[in-house]
C-alpha positions as CSV (number, residue, x, y, z in Angstrom):
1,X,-57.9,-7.0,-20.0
2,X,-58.2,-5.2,-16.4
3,X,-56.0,-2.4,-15.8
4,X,-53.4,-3.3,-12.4
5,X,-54.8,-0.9,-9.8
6,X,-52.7,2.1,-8.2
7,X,-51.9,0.0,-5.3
8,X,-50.5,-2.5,-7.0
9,X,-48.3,-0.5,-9.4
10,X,-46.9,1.0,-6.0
11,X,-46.2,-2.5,-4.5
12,X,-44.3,-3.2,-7.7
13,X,-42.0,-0.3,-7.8
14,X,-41.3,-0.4,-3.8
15,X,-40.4,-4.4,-4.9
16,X,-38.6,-3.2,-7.6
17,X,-36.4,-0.6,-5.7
18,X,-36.0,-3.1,-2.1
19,X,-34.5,-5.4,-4.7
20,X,-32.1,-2.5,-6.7
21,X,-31.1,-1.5,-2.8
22,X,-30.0,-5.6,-1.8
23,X,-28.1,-6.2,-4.8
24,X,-26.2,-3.0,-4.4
25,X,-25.3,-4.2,-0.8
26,X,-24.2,-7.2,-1.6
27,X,-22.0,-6.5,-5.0
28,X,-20.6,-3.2,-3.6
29,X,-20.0,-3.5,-0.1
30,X,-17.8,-6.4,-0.4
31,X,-15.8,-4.6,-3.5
32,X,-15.8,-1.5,-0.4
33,X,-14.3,-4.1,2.0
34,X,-11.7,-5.3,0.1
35,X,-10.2,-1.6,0.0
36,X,-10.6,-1.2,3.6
37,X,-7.6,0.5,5.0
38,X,-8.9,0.1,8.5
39,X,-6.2,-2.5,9.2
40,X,-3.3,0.9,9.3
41,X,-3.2,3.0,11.7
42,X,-3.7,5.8,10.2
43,X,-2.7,8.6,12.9
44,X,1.0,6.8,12.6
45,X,3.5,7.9,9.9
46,X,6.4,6.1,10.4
47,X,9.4,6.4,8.1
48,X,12.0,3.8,7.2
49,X,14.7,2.7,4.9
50,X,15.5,-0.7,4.3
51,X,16.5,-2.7,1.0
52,X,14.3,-5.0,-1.2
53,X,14.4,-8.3,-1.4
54,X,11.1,-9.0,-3.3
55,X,8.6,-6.7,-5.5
56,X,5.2,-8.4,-5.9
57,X,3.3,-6.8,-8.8
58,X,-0.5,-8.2,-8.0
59,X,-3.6,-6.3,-9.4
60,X,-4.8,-5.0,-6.4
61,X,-2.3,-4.0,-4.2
62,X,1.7,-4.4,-4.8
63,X,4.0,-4.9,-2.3
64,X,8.0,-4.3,-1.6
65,X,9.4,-6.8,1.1
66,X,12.9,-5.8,2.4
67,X,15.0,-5.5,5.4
68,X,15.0,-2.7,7.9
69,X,17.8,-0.5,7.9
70,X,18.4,0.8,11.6
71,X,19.2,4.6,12.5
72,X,23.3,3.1,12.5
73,X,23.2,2.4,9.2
74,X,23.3,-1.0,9.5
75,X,20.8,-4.1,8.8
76,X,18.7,-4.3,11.5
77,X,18.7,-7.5,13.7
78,X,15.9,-9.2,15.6
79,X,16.5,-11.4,18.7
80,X,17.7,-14.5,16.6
81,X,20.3,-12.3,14.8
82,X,18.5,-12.0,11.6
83,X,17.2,-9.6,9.4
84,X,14.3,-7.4,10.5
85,X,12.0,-7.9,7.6
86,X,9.2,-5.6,6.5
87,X,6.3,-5.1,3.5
88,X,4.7,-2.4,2.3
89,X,1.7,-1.9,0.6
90,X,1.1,-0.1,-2.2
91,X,-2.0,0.4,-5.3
92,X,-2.1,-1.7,-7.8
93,X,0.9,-2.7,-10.0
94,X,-0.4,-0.7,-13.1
95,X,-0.9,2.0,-11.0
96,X,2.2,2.2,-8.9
97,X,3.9,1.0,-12.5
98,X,2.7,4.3,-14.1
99,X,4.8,5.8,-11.2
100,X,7.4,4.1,-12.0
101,X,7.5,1.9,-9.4
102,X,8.1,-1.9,-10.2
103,X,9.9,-4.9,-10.3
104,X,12.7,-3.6,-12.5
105,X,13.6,-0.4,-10.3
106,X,13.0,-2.4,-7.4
107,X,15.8,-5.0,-8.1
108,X,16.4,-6.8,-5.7
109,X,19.1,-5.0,-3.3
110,X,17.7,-1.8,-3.6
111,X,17.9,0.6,-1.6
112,X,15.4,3.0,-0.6
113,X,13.3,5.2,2.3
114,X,9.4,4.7,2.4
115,X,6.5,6.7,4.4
116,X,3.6,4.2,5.6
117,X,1.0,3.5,8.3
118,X,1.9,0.4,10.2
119,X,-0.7,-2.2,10.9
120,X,-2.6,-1.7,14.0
121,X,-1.8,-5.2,15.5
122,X,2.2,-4.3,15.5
123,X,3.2,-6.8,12.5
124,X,6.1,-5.3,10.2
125,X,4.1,-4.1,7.3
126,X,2.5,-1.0,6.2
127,X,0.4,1.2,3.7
128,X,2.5,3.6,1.5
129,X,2.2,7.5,2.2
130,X,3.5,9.7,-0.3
131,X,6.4,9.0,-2.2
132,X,8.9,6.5,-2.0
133,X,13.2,7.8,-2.2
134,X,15.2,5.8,-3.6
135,X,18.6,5.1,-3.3
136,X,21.1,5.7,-6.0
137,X,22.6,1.5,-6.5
138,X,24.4,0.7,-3.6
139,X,24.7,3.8,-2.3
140,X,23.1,4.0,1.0
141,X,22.0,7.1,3.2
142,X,24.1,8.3,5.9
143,X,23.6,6.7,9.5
144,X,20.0,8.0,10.4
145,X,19.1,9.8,7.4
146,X,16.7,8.7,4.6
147,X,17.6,8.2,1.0
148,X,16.3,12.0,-0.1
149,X,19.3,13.0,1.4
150,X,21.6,11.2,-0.8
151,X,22.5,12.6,-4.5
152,X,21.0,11.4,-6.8
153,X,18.3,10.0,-5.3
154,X,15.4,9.1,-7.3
155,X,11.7,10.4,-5.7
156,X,8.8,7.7,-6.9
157,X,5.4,8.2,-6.7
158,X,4.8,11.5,-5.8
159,X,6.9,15.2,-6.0
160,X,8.9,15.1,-2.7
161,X,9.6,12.7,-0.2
């Protein structure tokens, strides 16, 4: 039996790597895509309280949905005179569980003050910065203050608020 030739052992192996170099583009890049955060704004911290009205525990990314709180205290209002409703976006419910943040000590009704970056195209909803304060029950912060200035304020997720 004829031994391949140097040349053709080289054609081989280029093959064989081209081929390792495609499938890593097309099983990674979309697993990278998915946990693109390019949607925030990132340069934009903004800081709000509001209380929950829905935890959703999914795999990759949980969220709290609740309604704005306004610097008088008060639920906010939009035009129509309803609630001003915003999400939040967080890791994954076993990791954000492990925090100690989940459906349970997000009842609905609770209260709490959240750090995120908003979405870029304006929509009430943002990515979770930091630790989340929250609210002692029913025991909201003072008007224009955040729930880590209330007593007895649990701090999720992180060291300080």
């Amino acid at each position: 039996m004829k031994q391949p030739t140097r040349g053709w052992m080289i054609a081989g192996l280029f093959a064989f790597i081209s081929l390792a170099f495609v499938n890593l583009a097309l099983f990674v890049t979309p697993a990278l895509a998915h946990h693109s955060f390019a949607m925030y704004d990132q340069t934009r911290t903004v800081v709000l309280t509001g209380v929950a009205y829905q935890f959703v525990a999914q795999a990759n990314h949980a969220e709290i949905h609740f309604y704005l709180v306004g610097p008088d205290g008060k639920l906010a209002k939009d035009k129509d005179g309803k609630n001003v409703d915003w999400g939040v976006e967080m890791a994954g419910a076993a990791a954000v569980a492990a925090q100690g943040i989940t459906a349970d000590s997000f009842k609905v009704g609770t209260i709490f003050s959240v750090k995120m970056n908003p979405l870029r195209d304006g929509s009430n909803f943002g990515s979770r910065v930091g630790a989340i304060a929250k609210c002692p029950w029913k025991t909201p912060p003072a008007a224009g203050k955040t729930c880590d200035t209330v007593k007895g304020t649990e701090i999720l997720g992180g060291n300080t608020f």
